[in-house]
Structure formats: C-alpha cells, structure tokens
DRENDOFI-309097 format. One record per atom (N, C-alpha, C, CB): y, x, z. Coordinates in steps of 0.2 Angstrom, whole numbers, plus 5000, padded with zeros to 4 digits. Each point is the difference from the previous one (the first is absolute). Glycine has a CB too. Layout:
% residues N
YXZ;...
//
This chain:
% residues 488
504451155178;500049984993;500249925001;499150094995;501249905001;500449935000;499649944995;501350085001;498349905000;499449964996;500149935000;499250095003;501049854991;500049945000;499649984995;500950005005;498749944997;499549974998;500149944994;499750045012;500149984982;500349954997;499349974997;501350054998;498849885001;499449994995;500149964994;499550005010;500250014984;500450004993;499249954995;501250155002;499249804999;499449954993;500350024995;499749905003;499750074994;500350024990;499449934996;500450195000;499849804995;499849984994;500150014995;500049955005;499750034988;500350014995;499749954997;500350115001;499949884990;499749964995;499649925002;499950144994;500649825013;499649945001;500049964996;500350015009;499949994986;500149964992;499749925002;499650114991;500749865014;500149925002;499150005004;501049934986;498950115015;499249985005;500049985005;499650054997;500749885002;500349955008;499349995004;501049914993;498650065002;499549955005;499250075002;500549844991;499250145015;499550055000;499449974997;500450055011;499249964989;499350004995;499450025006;500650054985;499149925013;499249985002;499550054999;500249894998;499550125005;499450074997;499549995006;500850114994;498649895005;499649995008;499949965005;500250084998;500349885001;500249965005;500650045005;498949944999;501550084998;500450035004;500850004995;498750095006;501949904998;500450014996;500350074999;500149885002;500150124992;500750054999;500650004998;499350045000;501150025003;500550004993;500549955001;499150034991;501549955006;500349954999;500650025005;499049924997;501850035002;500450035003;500049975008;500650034987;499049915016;500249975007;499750065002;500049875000;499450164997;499850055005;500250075000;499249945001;501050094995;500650044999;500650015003;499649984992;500649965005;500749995006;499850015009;500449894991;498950085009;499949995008;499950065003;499549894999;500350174994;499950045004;500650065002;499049964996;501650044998;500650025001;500449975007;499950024988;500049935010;500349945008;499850045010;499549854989;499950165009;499650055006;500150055000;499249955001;500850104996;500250054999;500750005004;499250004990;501349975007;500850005000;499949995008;500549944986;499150035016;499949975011;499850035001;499749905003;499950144995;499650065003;500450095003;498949924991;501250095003;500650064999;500549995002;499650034993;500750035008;500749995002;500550034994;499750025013;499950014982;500450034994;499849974993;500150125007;499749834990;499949964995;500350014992;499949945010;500050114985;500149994995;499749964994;500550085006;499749884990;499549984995;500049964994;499850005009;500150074988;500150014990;499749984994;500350085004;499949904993;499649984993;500350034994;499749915005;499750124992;500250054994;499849974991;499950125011;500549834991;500249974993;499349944995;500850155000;499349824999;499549964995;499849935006;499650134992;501049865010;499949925003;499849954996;500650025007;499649964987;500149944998;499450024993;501649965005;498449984992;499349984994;499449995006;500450084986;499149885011;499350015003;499949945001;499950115005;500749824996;499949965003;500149944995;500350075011;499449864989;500549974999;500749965005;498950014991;501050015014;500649975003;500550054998;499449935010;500550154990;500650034998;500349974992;499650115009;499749884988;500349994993;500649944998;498850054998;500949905005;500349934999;500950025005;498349925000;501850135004;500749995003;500250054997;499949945010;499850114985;500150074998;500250045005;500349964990;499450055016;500250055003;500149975007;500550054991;500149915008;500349965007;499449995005;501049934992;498750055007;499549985005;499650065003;500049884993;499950165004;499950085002;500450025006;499650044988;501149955010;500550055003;500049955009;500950054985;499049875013;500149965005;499350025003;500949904995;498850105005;499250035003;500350045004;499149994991;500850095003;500250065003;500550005005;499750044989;501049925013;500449985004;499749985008;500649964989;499050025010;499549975006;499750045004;499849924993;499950145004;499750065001;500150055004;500049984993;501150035002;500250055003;500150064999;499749945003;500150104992;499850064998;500950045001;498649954990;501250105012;500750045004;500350034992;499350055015;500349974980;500250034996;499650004995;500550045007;499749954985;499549984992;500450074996;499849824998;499750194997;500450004994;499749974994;500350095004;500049914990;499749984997;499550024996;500949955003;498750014994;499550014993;500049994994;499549985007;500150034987;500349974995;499749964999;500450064997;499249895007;500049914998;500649985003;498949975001;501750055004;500349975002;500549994992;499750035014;500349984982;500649984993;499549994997;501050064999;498649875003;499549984997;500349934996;499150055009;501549934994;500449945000;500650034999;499349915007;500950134991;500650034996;500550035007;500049914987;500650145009;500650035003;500049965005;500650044991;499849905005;500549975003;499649935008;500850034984;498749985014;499649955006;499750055005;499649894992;500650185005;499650055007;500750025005;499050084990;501649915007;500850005004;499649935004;501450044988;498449925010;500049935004;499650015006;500149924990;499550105007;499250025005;500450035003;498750014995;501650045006;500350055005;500449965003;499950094994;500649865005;500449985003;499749965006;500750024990;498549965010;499849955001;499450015007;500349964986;499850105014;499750055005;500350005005;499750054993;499849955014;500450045005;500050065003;499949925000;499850134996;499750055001;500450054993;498749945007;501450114996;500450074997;499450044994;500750025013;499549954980;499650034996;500350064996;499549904998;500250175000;500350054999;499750034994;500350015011;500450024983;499450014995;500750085000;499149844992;500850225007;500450034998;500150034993;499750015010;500049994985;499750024993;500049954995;499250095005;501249854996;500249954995;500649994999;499249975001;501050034994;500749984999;500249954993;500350125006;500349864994;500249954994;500250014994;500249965007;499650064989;500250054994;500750004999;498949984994;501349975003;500950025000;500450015005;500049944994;500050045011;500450045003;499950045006;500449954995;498850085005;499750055003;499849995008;500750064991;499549885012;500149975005;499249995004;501249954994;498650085011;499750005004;499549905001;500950135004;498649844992;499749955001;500049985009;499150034987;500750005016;499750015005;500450055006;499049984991;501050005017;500350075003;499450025001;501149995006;499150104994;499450044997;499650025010;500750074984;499549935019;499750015007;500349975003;499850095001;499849925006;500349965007;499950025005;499849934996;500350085010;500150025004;499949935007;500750124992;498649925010;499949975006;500050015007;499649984993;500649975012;500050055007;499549955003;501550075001;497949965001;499449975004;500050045007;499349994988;501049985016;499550015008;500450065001;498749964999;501950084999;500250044997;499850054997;500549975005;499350024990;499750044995;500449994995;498849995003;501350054993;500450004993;499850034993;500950005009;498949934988;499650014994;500249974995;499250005005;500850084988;500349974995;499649974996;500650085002;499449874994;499449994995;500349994993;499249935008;500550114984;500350004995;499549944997;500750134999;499549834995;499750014997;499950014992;500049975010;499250054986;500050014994;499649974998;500450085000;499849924991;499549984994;500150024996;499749935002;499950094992;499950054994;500349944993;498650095006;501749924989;499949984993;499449994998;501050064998;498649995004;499349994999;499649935002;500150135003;500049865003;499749955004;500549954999;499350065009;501349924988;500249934998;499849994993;501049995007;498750064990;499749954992;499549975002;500150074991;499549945014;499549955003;500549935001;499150115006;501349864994;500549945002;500249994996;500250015008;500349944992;500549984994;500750045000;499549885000;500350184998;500750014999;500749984997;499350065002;501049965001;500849964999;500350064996;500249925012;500250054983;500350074996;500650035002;499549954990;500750005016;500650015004;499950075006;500249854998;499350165003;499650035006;499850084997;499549875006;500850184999;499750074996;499950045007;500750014987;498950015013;499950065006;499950064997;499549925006;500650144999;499750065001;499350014999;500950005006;498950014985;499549975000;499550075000;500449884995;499650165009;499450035002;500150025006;499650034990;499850025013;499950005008;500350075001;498849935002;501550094996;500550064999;500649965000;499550094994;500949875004;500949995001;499449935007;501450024981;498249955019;499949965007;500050055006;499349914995;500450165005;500350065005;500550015001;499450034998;501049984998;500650014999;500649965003;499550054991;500349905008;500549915005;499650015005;500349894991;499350135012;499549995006;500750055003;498249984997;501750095000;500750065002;500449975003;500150064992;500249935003;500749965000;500149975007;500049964987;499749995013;500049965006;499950025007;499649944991;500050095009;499750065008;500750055003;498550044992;501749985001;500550064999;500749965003;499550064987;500649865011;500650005002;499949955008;500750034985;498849965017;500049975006;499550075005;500249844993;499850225006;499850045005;500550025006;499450024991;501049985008;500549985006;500049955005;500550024993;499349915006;499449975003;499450035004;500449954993;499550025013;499550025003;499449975000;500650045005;499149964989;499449974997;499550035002;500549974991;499049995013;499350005005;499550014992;500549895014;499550064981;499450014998;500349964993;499050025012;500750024982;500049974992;499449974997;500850094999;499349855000;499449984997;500449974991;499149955015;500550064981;500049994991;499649965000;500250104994;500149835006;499749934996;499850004994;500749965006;498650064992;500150034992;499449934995;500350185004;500049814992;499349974996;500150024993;499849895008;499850184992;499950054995;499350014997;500850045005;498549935002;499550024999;499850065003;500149944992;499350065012;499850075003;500050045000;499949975001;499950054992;499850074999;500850024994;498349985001;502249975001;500950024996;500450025009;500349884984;499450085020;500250025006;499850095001;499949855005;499650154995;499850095001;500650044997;498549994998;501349994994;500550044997;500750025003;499549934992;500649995010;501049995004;499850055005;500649835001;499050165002;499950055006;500350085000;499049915001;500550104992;500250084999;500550024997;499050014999;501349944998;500950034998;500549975007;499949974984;499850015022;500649995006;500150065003;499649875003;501150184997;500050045003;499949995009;500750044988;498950005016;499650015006;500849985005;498750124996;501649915002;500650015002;500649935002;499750134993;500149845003;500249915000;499649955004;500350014988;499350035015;499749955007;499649934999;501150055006;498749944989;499649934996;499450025005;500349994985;499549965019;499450005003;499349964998;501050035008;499249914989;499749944997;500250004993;500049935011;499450044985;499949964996;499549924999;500350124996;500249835004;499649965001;500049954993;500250025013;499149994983;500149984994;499949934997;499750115000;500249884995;499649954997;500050004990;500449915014;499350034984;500050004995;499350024995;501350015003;498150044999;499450024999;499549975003;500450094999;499849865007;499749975004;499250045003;500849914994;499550165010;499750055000;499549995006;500850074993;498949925010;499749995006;499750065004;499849894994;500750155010;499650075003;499749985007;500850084995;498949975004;499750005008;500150045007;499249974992;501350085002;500750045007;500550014995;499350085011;501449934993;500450014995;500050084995;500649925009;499850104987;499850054997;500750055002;499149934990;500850125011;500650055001;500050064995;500049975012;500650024985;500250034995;500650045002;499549914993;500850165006;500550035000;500449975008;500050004984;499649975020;500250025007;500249925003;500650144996;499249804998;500449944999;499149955000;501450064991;498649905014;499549955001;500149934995;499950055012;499549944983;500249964996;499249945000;501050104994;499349855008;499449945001;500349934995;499750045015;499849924985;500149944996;499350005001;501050004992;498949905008;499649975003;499649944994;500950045012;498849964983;500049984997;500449964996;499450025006;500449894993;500349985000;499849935003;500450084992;499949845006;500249975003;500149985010;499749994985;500049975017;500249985007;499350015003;500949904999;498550155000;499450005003;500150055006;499449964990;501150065011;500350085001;500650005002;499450064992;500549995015;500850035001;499850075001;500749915007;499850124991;500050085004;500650025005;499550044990;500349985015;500150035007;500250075000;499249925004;501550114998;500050065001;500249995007;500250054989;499549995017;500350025008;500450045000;499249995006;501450054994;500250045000;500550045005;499549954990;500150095014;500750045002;500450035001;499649985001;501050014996;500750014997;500350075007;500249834993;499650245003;500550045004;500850004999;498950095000;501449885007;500750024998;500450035000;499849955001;500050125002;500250044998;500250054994;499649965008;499850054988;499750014992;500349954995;498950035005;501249914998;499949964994;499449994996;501050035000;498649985002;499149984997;499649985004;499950064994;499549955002;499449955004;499650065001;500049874995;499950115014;499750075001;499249975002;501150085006;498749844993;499549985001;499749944997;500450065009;499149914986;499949944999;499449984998;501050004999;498849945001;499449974999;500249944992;499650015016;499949994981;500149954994;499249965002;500750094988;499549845011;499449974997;500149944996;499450055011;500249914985;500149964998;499649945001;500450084994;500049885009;500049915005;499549964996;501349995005;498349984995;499549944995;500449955004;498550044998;501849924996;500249945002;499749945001;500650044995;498849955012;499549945001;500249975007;498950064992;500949905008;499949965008;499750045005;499849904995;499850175003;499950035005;500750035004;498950004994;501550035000;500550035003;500949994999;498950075000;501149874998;500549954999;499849945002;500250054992;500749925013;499949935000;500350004996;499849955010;499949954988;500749984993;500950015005;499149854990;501350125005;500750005000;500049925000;500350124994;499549845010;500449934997;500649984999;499349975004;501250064995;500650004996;500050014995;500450035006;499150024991;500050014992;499249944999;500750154999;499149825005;499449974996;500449935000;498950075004;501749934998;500449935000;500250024991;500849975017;499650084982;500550014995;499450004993;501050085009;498549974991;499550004996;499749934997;499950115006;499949845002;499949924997;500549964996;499350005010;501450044992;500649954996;499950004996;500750015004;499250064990;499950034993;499549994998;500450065002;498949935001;499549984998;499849954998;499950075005;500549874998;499949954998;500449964997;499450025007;501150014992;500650004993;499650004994;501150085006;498650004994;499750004994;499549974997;500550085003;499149925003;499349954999;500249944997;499350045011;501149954990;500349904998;500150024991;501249965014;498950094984;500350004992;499350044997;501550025002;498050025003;499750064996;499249995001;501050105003;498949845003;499349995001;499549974997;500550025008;499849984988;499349964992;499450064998;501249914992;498650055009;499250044997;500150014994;499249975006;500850094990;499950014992;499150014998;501450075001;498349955004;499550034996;499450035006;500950034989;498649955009;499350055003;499650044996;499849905007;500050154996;499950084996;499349995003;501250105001;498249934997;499450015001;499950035006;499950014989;500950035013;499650045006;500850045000;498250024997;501950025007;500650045001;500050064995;500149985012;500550044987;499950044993;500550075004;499949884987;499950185014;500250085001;500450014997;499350045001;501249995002;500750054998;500250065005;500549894995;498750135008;500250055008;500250074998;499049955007;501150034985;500550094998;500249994992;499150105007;501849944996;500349974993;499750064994;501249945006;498550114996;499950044996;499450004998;500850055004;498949904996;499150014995;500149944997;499050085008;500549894986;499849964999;499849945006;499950084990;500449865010;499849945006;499949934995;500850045012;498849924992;499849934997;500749975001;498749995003;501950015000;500649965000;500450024993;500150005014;499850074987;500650034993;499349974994;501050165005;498649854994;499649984994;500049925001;499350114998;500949865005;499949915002;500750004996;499349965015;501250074986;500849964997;499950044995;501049985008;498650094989;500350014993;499749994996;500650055003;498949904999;499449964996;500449944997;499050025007;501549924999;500249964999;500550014994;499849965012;500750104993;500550004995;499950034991;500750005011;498750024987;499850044994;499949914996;499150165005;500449814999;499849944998;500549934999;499150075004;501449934999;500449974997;500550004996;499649985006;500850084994;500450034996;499950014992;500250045011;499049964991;499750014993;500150084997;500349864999;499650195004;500150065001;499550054999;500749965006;499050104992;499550044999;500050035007;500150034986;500450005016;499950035006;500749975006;499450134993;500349875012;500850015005;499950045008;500449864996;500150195003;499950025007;500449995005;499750074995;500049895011;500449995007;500050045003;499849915002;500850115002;500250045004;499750005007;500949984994;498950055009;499450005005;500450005006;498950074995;501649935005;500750015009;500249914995;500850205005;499049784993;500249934999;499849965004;500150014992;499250015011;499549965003;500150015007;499250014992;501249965013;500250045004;499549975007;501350034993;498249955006;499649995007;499150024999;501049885004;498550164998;499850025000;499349964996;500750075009;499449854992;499649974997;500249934999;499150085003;500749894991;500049925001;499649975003;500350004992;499749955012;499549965004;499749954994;500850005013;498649974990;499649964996;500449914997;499050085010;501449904997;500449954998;500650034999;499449925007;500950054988;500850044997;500449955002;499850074989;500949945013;500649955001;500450004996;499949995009;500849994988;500550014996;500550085007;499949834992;500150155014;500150035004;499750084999;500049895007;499050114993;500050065002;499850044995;499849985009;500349994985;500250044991;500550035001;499649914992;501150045010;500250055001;500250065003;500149944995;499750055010;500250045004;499250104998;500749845012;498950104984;499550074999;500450034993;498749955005;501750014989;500350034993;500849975002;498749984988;501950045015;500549985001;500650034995;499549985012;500350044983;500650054996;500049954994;499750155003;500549814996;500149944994;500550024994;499849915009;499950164986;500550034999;499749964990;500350165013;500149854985;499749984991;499650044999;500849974995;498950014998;499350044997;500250014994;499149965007;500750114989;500150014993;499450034996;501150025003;499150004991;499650014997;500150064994;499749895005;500050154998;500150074994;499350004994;500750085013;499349954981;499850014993;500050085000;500549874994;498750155006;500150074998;499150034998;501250025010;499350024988;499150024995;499550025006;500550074988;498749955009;499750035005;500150055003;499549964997;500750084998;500150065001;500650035003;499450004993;501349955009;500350015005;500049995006;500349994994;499049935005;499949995006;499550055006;500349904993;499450135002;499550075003;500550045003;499050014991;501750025005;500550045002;500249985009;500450004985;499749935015;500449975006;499550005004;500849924996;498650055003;499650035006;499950065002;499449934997;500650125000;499850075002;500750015004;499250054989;501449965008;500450005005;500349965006;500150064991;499549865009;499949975006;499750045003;500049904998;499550135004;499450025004;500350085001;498949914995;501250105003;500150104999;500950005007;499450054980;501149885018;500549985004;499749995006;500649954991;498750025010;499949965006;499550065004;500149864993;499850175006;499650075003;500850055000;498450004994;501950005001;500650095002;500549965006;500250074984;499849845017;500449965003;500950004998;499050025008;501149984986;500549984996;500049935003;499850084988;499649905010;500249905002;499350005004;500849924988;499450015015;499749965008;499649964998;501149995007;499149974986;499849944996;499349994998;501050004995;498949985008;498949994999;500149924997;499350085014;500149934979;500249924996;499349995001;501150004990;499049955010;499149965002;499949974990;500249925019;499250104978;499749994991;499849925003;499350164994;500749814998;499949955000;499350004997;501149975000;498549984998;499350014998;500150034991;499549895009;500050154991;500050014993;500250075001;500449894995;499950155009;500550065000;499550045006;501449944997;498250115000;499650065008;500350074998;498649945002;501750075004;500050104999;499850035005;500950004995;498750065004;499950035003;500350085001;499249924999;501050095006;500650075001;499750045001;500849975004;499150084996;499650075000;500550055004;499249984987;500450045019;500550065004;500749964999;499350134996;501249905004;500849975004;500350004993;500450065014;499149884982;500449984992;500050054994;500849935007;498750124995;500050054996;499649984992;500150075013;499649874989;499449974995;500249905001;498750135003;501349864991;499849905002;499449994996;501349945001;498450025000;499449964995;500449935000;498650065004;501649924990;500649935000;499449954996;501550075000;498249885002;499849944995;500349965002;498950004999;501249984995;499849904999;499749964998;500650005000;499149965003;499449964996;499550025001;500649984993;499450105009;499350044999;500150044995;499249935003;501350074994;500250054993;500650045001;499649914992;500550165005;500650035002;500749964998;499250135000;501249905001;500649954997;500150024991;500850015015;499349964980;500149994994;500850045000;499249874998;500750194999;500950034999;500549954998;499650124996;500049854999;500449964995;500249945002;499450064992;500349925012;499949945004;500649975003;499150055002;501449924996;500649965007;499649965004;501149994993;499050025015;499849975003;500649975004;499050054999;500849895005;500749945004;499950025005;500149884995;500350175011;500050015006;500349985004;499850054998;500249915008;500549955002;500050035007;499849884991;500850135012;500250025007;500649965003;499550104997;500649945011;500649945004;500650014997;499649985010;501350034992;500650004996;499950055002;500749924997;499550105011;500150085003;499650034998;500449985008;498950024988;499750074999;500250024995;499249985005;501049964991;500250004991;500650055003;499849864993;500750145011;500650045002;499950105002;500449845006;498850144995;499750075003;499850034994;499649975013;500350004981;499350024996;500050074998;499849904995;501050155006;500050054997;499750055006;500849964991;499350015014;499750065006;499449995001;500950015006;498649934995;499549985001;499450034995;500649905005;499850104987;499450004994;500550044994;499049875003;501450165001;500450064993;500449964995;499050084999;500949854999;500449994997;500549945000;499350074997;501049944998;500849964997;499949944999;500550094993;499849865012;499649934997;500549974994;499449965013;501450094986;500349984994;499750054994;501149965007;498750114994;499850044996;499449974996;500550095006;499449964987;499549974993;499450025004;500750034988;499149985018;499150015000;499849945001;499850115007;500749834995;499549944999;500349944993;499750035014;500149944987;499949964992;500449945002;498650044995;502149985002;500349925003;500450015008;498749924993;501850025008;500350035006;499349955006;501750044996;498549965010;499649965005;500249944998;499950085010;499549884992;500149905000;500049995007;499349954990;501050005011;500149945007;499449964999;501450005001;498250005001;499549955002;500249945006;499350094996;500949945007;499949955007;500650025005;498750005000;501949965003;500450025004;499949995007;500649984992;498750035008;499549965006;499450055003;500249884994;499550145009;499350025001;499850005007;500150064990;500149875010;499949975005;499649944999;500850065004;499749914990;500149944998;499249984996;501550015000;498450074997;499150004995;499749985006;499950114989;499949925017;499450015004;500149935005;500050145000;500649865002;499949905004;499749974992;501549975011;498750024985;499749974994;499350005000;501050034994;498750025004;499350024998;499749975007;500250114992;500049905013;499550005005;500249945004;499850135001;500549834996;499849945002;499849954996;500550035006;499249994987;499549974996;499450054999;500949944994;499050095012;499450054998;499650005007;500650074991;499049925011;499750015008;499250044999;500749875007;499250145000;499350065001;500050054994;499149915006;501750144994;499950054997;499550055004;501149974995;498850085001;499950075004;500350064996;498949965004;500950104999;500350064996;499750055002;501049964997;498550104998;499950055004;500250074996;499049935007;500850144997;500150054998;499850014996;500150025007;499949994986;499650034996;499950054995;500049935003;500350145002;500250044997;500750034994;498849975004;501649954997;500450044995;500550074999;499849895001;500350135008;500250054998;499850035007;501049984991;498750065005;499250085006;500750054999;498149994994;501950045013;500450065001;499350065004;501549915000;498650134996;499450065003;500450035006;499350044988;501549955012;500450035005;500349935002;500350144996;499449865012;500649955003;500749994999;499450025007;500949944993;500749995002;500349975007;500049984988;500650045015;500049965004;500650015003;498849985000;
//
C-alpha cells in the first residue's frame, strides 16, 4: 500500500484576534503564537498544509481603521496555503474585497459567487495543490444564506442554497477528474450543522473527503462523519487550531487513516513568531497613537458570553441608545457585540473593537398590537431558524417565550402592550433592511404608522458620546427576555 503522510491545519472565524489575553497567569490565543505554531509545525513535517475557512477580518480595531488591509498584511506573515472567504469579508464592500484580494499572498477560493450582470465568476472557484506529492483539490463555498449576515452587495448573487452549492461542488470534481487528485477538501463557511446537510447531497462517487467549516463557530470535540465525508471546525477566533494527521492512500485516492485534534494556542505549546510580533507592534502602535484615550470606567466588566440570551452588554447599549434617542423601545442586534465582554476600563480603541458596525439608526411608529404581531413572529422565526438575529430589549420591554414561541407573555412597564397604543421603536439601518424576515413585516407597507425616521447616521457616534460624559456605569440581567427553550 502506497501511504503518504500529510498534515493539515485549519482555522476559521479569526475575526482580527491578533493579540493573546491573560487568564491565570498564563497567556493565550493571539496570532505570535499561532503563527509560531504553524511556523513548527511547517519544520517539523514534511507535508504541511494550512487553511482558513473564512471570517478573517472585523473584531479588531486595527483591522477596522485600515479596513481590512492590515488583516490581509498580517495574515501575509503567516502564510496560510489556502482561504476562502466569509461574509465579513464584504464588510467594506465589492469593490475593496477585489483589493483585499489583490493584496494577498495566498490563493483565495470561492466557487458559488458571481457578478450579477455578467454572470462572471467573483472568485476562482478551486485550487489545486501539489504537497510532498500529494495532489489536493480545495473548493470553496458560501450560502446566500450566510452573506445576509454581511453587507451585501447588490452586485453579488450566488447559488443560493445547498442544492445548486452541491451541484457547483459537481461541476467542478466532474471536470477535473482526469486529474489524479489525492484528496478533496470543501472550504465551506456555511455553519455546521448546513455542512452535514452539504454532506448528504455530495454524491459518494465524487470523492469529497473533508469538510473544513466555519461561520457557527462550532467547537467539536472529534470531527463529525456524515455520508462518508469528515467535517470539523474549530470554534472561533486565535485560541485554537485544528489538526488533521492524515494518511493519504495513493492508490485509492483516500484517506485510509487519521487523527484530528484541536491545538490550545498557549506558551505551553506554542513559541511566539517574532516576525509577526514585529508586524503586530507596527499596527498597534499606529493605532494606539489615534485610539488610546480613555472614554470611560464601568463599575465592573459587563457580559456578552452568548449572543443568544439576554446579557448585561446588549442591555448596557440598548439602555443608552432607548435613552438618548429619546425612544419607548430599541432593539440591538446581539452579533453587534462582537467580543464576549466589555472590560472595566473602556478605550475609544476597545469600544470599538467590542460594537464595530457604525451603521445609522431609525425609527419605526406602530401600534401595540402590531408590535405583539412582530414579536411573535421574531421568536417563532428564531426557534423554526428562518433568522440567526437575536436583539437584545431595552428597559421597559420583558418577554417571556414559552416552548419554541408557541406562547409570549409581552410587558411594558409591567403592563401588557395598549393595542391602541403607537409606540417609537428604534433599531440599526441593516436590520431596518431585514425587518421583513426578522418580524414579518413591510417596513414600506401600512402595518406601521408613517414610513421609518433617521435618527442618527452614527451609532457609534451616540455611545463614544454618552460614555464619555457618563462613568461607574453598570448593567445587569433582569429578565427581560426568559426563554423556557434555549437558543443557541
């Protein structure tokens, strides 16, 4: 038997988690030690592959402040043999994701996007690698689904379900089988339980051996095998690698043998990279020069360790923003919050980098009794998984869900909602853009009263504001919205 040894990293959803963090006394995480550990790896083995599946950029403010550029120049440092992309990456539009690409030194792959007019492939859709000799194809995909989570571009259309993304997966296999392709891996950031799915529409017969995901920021503890096909993903940002050993029959064209585990990014089993601790200080202290002013001291660190329940962070901003807008209710987006908690001391720096979506803010006019309508089908959406969108209630607003939205108990105030009632609801632009999928309805149609107001071309601009006339906040749980069925 003809047996070669390959060894294959992966990552996914690093969303700018440059620097490692402290816990115990002990570091983690962060990309010098990341890097350092890919770097050893790559000395150690003789067969080195090493992939990332989509959602590099946001999380930072150094990515923010160079919109990208400074991700990609990082990422450059690294090395990564092979990306595809995510939908943060069109976080900063079309036309600067052509740039980011150009700006790379590493082969990004997206098969299932294209330009709407003239039909024209965004992306080349595979790649083919030759490792040690090994010959490995890699596609990759993403759902229509998963770019409404981003700023979509109205230029950009894909093959938007996981049936026509099977179907280009075909395509592709079909016309490079002639090739003597060693081993197929699907770059996918679909989420993990849309990877199973892909799994079970990949006919056996097309030789897909791997799925390496992202975008669920799923964290297993062995890979899952589905329909004959190994599908791992590793959380998310830099605390973590995953590791596949694998020994590549070449005869077969498969894998007749392998190990998974997932690497803890610490000093125990990482050295840094001082090449990237040169490049990271370059950035850092670029930014620190414009971002390092103190705004504000909080009573204490304020929770966000899940987008999907009620947290003292989402109730901290949609306290602020109810209260200065001058608003009955506002719902923040809970994937707005993108770092698990605020720290005690706040910087202009790590605001943003904890709320980085500076999108406007409006304001919708609607009875109670519509508004009981839109909750019900928020919640009933958010259990059947129509939508992802978890909104964090402002004070004043408690619901409690019963079984998977089959029931709400909706107050305000302590009182049920007034039918008659118009109340001011104020939310970000992009959700304004979602409201029909999120809560059923027409934000031009008659269920609400009046079209939407522009409050703010800022919401960013409210929270540096407030919170640098405001210090020793706090904010806690207080029930505003009790789910008897988890989400998550």
């Amino acid at each position: 038997m003809n047996l070669k040894r390959l060894t294959l990293l992966h990552n996914n959803d690093i969303h700018g988690d440059f620097f490692a963090k402290e816990e115990d006394n002990r570091l983690f995480g962060g990309l010098s030690l990341l890097s350092g550990y890919v770097q050893k790896v790559r000395r150690e083995e003789k067969r080195v592959v090493y992939a990332i599946a989509g959602d590099m950029l946001q999380g930072s403010i150094i990515d923010q402040e160079y919109q990208g550029i400074s991700t990609i120049d990082i990422m450059n440092v690294m090395g990564p043999d092979i990306v595809t992309i995510g939908n943060h990456e069109l976080d900063y539009g079309l036309a600067h994701l052509m740039f980011l690409e150009r700006c790379a030194h590493f082969p990004i792959v997206n098969s299932n996007l294209y330009i709407i007019p003239t039909g024209n492939r965004l992306f080349k859709g595979y790649k083919i690698l030759m490792v040690g000799g090994i010959r490995i194809l890699f596609i990759g995909v993403i759902t229509e689904e998963v770019l409404s989570y981003g700023a979509k571009d109205p230029l950009i259309g894909g093959f938007v379900d996981l049936v026509e993304t099977a179907r280009e997966i075909e395509f592709i296999i079909n016309n490079y089988r002639d090739l003597d392709i060693d081993l197929t891996v699907i770059l996918s950031h679909i989420g993990f339980e849309e990877d199973k799915k892909l799994a079970e529409l990949l006919d056996p017969r097309l030789g897909v051996d791997l799925i390496l995901g992202g975008h669920s920021h799923t964290m297993l503890e062995e890979p899952a095998q589905v329909n004959g096909i190994l599908i791992a993903q590793v959380g998310e940002g830099s605390s973590h690698i995953g590791r596949f050993d694998l020994d590549i029959d070449m005869d077969s064209n498969s894998i007749h043998d392998y190990s998974w585990k997932t690497i803890p990014i610490d000093a125990q089993h990482c050295p840094r990279d001082p090449v990237m601790d040169e490049v990271l200080g370059h950035y850092f202290d670029k930014v620190n020069l414009k971002y390092g002013r103190m705004i504000t001291r909080l009573r204490r660190p304020l929770d966000h360790s899940s987008r999907f329940r009620e947290t003292e962070l989402g109730n901290f901003f949609a306290d602020i923003y109810r209260q200065q807008l001058d608003l009955d209710i506002f719902f923040v987006a809970s994937g707005s919050i993108r770092t698990k908690s605020m720290e005690e001391l706040v910087s202009l720096a790590s605001l943003r980098e904890v709320f980085p979506f500076n999108d406007g803010l409006w304001a919708l006019r609607v009875l109670g009794s519509e508004l009981e309508n839109m909750l019900k089908d928020y919640f009933k959406g958010l259990y059947q998984a129509r939508s992802r969108e978890f909104y964090q209630f402002s004070r004043g607003l408690s619901v409690k869900v019963k079984g998977q939205g089959e029931e709400l108990e909706i107050l305000f105030n302590g009182s049920r909602l007034e039918e008659d009632r118009l109340y001011s609801l104020g939310m970000q632009s992009y959700h304004l853009g979602i409201l029909e999928t999120t809560f059923n309805i027409d934000p031009k149609g008659p269920r609400l009263h009046g079209s939407p107001r522009s409050l703010s071309t800022s919401s960013f601009d409210i929270l540096e504001e407030y919170l640098d006339h405001h210090h020793f906040l706090d904010s806690q749980v207080e029930g505003r919205i009790i789910l008897e069925v988890a989400l998550e």
